[in-house]
MIRORO-549055 format. One line per field, with one value per atom (N, C-alpha, C, O): residue in three letters; atom name; x, y, z. Coordinates in pm, whole numbers, plus 50000, padded with zeros to 5 digits. Example, Ala and Ser with C-alpha at 12.3 -4.5 7.8 and 13.67 -1.06 7.14 Angstrom:
BEGIN
rest ala/ala/ala/ala/ser/ser/ser/ser
atom N/CA/C/O/N/CA/C/O
u 51319/51230/51320/51424/51285/51367/51290/51341
v 49431/49550/49670/49668/49775/49894/50003/50114
w 50780/50780/50780/50846/50708/50714/50787/50804
//
This chain:
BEGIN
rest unk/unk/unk/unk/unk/unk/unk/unk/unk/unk/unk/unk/unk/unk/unk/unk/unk/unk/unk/unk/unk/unk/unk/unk/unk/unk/unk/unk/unk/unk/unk/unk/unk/unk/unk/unk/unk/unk/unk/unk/unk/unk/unk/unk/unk/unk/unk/unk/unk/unk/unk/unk/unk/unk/unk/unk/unk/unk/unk/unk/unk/unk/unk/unk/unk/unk/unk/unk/unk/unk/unk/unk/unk/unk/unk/unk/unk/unk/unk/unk/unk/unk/unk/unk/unk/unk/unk/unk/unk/unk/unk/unk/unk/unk/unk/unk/unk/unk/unk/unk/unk/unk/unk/unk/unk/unk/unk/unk/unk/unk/unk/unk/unk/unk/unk/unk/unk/unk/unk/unk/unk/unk/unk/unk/unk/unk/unk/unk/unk/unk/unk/unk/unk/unk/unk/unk/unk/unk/unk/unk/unk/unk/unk/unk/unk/unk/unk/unk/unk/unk/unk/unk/unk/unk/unk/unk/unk/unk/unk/unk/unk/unk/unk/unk/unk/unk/unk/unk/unk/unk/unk/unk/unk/unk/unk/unk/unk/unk/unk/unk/unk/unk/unk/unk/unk/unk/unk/unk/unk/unk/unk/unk/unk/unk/unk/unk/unk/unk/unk/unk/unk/unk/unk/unk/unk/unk/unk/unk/unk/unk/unk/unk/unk/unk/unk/unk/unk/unk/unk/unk/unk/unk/unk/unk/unk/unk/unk/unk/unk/unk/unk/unk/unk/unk/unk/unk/unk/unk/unk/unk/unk/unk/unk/unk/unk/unk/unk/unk/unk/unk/unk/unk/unk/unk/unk/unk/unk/unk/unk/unk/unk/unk/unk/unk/unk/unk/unk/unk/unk/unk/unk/unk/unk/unk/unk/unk/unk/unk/unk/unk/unk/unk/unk/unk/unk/unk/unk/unk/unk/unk/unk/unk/unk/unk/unk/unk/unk/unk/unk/unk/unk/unk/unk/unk/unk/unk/unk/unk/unk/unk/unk/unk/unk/unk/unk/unk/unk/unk/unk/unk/unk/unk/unk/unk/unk/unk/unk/unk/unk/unk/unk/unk/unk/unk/unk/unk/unk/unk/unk/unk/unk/unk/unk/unk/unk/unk/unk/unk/unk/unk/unk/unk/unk/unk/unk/unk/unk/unk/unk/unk/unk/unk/unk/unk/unk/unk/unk/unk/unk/unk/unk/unk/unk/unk/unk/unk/unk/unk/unk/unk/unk/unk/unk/unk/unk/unk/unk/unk/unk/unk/unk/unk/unk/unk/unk/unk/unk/unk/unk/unk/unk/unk/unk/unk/unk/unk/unk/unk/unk/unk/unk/unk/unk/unk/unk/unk/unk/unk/unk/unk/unk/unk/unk/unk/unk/unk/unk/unk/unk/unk/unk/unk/unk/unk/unk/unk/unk/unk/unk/unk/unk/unk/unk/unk
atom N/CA/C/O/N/CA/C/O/N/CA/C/O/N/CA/C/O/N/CA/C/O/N/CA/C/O/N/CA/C/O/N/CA/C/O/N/CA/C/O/N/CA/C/O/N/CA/C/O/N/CA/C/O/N/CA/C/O/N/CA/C/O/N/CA/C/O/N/CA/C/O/N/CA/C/O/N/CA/C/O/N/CA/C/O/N/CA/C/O/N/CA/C/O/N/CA/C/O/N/CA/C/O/N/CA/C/O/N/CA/C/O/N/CA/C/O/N/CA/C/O/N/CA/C/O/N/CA/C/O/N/CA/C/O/N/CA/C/O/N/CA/C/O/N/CA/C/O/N/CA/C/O/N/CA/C/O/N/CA/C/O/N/CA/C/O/N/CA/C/O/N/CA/C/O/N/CA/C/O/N/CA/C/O/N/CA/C/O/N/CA/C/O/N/CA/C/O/N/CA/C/O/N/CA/C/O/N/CA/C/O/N/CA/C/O/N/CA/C/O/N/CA/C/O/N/CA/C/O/N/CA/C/O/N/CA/C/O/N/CA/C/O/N/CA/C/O/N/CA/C/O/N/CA/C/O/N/CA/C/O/N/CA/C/O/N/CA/C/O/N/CA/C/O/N/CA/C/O/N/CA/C/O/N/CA/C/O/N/CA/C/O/N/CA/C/O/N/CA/C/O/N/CA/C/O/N/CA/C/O/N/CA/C/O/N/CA/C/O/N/CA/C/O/N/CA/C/O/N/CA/C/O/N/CA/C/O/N/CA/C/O/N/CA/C/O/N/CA/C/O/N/CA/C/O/N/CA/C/O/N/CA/C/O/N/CA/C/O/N/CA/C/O/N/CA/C/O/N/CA/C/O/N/CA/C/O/N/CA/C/O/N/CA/C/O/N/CA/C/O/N/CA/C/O/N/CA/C/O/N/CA/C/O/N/CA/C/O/N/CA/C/O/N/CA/C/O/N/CA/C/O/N/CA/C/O/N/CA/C/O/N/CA/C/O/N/CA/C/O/N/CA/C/O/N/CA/C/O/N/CA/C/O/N/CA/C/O/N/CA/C/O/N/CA/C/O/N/CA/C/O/N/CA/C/O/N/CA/C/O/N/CA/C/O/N/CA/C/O
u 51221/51170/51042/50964/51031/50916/50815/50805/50723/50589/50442/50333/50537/50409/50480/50422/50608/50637/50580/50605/50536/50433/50527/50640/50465/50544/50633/50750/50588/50594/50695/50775/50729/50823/50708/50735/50593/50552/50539/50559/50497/50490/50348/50311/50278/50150/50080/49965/50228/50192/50091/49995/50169/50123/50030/50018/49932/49867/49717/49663/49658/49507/49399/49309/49442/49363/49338/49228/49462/49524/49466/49418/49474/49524/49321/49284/49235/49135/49074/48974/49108/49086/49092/48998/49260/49311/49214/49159/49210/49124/48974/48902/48948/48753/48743/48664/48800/48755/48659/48691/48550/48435/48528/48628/48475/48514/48691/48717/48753/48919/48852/48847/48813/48739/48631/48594/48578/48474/48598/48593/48712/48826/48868/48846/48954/49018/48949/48997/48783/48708/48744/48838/48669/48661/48804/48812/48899/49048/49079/49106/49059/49099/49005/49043/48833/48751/48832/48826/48885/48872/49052/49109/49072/49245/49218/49278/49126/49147/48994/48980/48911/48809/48680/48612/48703/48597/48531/48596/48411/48373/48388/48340/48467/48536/48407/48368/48358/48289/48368/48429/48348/48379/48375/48474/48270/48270/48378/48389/48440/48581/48691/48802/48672/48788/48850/48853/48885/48901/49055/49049/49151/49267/49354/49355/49443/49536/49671/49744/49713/49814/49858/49845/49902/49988/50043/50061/50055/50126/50118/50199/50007/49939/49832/49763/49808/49671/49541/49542/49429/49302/49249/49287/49186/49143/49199/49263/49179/49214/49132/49020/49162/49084/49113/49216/48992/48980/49095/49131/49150/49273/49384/49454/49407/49581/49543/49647/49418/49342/49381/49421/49359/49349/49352/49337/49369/49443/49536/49558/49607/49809/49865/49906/49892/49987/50128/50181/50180/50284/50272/50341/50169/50153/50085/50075/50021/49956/50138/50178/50212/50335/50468/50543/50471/50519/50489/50581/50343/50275/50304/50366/50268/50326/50467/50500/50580/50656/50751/50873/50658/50679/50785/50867/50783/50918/50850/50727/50931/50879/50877/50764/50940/50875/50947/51042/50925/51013/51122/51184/51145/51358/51400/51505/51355/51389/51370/51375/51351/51339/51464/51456/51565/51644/51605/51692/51481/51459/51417/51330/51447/51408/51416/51332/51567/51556/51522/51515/51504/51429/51269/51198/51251/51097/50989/51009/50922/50841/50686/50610/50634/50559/50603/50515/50685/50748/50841/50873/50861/50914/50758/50775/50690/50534/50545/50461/50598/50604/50758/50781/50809/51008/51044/51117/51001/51040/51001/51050/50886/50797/50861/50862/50909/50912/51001/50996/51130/51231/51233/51296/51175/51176/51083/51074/51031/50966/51094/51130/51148/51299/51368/51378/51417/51476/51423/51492/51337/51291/51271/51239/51299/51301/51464/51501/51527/51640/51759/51874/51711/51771/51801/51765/51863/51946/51843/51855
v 50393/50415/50499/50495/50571/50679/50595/50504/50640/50520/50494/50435/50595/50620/50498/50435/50496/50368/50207/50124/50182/50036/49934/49936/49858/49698/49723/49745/49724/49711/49819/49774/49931/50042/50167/50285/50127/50233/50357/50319/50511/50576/50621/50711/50586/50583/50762/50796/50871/50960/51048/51124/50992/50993/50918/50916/50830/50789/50823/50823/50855/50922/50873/50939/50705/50696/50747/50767/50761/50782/50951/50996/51050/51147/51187/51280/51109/51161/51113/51176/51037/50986/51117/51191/51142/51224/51360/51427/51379/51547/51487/51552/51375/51349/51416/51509/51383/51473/51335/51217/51381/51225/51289/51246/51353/51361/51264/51176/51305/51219/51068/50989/51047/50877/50849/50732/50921/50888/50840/50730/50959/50962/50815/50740/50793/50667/50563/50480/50548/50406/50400/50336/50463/50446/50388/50296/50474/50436/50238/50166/50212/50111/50021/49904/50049/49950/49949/49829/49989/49995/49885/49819/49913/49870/49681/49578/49699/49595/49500/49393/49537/49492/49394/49293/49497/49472/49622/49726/49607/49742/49782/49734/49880/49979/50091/50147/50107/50231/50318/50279/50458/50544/50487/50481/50449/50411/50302/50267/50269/50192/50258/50205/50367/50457/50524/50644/50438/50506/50411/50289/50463/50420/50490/50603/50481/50590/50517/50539/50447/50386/50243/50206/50171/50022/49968/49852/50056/50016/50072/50046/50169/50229/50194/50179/50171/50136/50261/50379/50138/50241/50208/50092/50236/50211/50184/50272/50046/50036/49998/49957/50001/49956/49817/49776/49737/49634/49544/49440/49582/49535/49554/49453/49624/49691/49604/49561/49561/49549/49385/49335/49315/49143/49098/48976/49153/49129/49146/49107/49212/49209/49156/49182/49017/48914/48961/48909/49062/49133/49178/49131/49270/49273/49229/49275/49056/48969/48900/48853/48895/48847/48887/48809/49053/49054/49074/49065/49109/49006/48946/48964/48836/48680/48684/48667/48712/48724/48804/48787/48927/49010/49117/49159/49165/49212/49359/49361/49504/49610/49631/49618/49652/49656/49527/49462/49511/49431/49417/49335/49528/49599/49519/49481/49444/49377/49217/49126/49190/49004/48971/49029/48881/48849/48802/48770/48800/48724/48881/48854/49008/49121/49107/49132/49047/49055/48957/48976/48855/48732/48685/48601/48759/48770/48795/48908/48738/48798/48835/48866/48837/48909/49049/49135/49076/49232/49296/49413/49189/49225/49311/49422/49277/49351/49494/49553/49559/49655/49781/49893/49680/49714/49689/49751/49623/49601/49724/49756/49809/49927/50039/50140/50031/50172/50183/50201/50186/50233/50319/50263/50422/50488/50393/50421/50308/50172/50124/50133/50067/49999/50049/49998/50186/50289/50280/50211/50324/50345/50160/50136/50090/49958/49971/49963/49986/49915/50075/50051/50184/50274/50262/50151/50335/50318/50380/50394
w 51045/50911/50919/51014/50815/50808/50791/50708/50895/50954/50836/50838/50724/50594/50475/50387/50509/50420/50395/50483/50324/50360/50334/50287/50369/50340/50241/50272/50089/49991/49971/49889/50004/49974/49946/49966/49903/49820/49990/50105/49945/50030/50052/49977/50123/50192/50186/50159/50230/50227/50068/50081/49898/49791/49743/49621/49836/49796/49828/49939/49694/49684/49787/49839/49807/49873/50041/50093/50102/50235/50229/50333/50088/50083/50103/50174/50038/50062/50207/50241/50273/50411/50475/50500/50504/50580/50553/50640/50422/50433/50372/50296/50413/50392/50253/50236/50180/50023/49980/49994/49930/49870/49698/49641/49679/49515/49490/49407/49563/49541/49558/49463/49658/49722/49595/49597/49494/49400/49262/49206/49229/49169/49146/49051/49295/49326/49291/49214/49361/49348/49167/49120/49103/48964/48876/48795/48921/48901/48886/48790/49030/49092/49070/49079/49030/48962/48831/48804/48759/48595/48584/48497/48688/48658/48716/48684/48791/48894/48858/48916/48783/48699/48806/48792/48912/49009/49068/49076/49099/49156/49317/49420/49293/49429/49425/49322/49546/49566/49672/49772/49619/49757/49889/49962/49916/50027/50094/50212/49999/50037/50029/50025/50025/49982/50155/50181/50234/50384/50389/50376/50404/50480/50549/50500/50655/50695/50688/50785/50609/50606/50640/50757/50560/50535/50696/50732/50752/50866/50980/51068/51000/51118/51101/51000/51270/51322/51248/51215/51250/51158/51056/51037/50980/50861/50738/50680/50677/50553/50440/50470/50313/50204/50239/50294/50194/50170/50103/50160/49988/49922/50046/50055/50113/50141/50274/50324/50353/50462/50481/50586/50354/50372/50271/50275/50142/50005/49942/49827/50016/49976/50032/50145/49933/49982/50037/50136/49964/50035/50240/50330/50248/50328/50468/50582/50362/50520/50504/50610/50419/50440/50538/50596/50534/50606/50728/50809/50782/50897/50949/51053/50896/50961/50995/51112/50876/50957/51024/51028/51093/51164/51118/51199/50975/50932/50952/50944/50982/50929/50803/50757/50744/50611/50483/50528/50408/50308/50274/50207/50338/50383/50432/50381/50550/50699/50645/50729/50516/50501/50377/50269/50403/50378/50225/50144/50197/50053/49967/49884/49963/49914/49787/49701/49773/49626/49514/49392/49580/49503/49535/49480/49624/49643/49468/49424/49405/49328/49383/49291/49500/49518/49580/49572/49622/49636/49480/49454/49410/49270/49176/49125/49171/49152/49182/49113/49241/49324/49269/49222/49312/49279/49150/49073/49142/48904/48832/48724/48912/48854/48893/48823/48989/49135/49166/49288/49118/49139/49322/49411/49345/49490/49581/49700/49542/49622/49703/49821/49584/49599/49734/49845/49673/49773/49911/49987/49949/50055/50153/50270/50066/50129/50169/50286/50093/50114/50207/50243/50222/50265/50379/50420/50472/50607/50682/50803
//
C-alpha cells in the first residue's frame, strides 16, 4: 500500500499539513494552524504544523501523533492500515472518516 495512505484511508500526500512540512512553507503552517484552531476550538500554532506522514517515521502533529484514536488503534493492533482489521465496516471510530470520504473508503479497502 502507498506508504502516504494513513490509518484512516485519508491520503497523507493532500494534506496541507504534510504539504507545508515537506516544502517548509510557514505561511501554509500559519493557513492550517488557524483552520484546525477554528474547527477543533483549541489553539494550533504554526509551530505545530510539522508532520511527514500517518505512517512514516518523523514528525507529527500533535493530534495525528497521540490523539487519533484511529490511529493509536491501529497501533496496538498492529494493522497497516484500517484495510487490514476485520471490524472496517462496523468500526465507528474509522466510520468518522469513511461516512465523509468516500476515496478514504477506497484506498482502505483496495487491492
Amino acid at each position: 500500500m502507498n506508504k502516504f495512505i494513513a490509518y484512516c484511508g485519508l491520503d497523507c500526500e493532500k494534506c496541507e499539513a504534510r504539504i507545508a512540512t515537506a516544502n517548509d512553507d510557514n505561511a501554509l503552517r500559519a493557513k492550517v494552524a488557524k483552520l484546525w484552531s477554528e474547527l477543533n476550538g483549541v489553539e494550533i500554532t504554526p509551530e505545530m504544523i510539522n508532520c511527514d506522514g500517518c505512517r512514516l517515521d518523523g514528525r507529527k502533529t500533535v493530534f495525528c501523533d497521540s490523539l487519533c484514536e484511529i490511529r493509536q488503534c491501529a497501533l496496538a493492533n498492529r494493522h497497516e492500515t484500517c484495510g487490514s482489521c476485520a471490524g472496517l465496516r462496523t468500526c465507528k471510530k474509522i466510520a468518522m472518516i469513511t461516512a465523509n470520504n468516500s476515496e478514504a473508503l477506497k484506498n482502505l479497502t483496495q487491492p
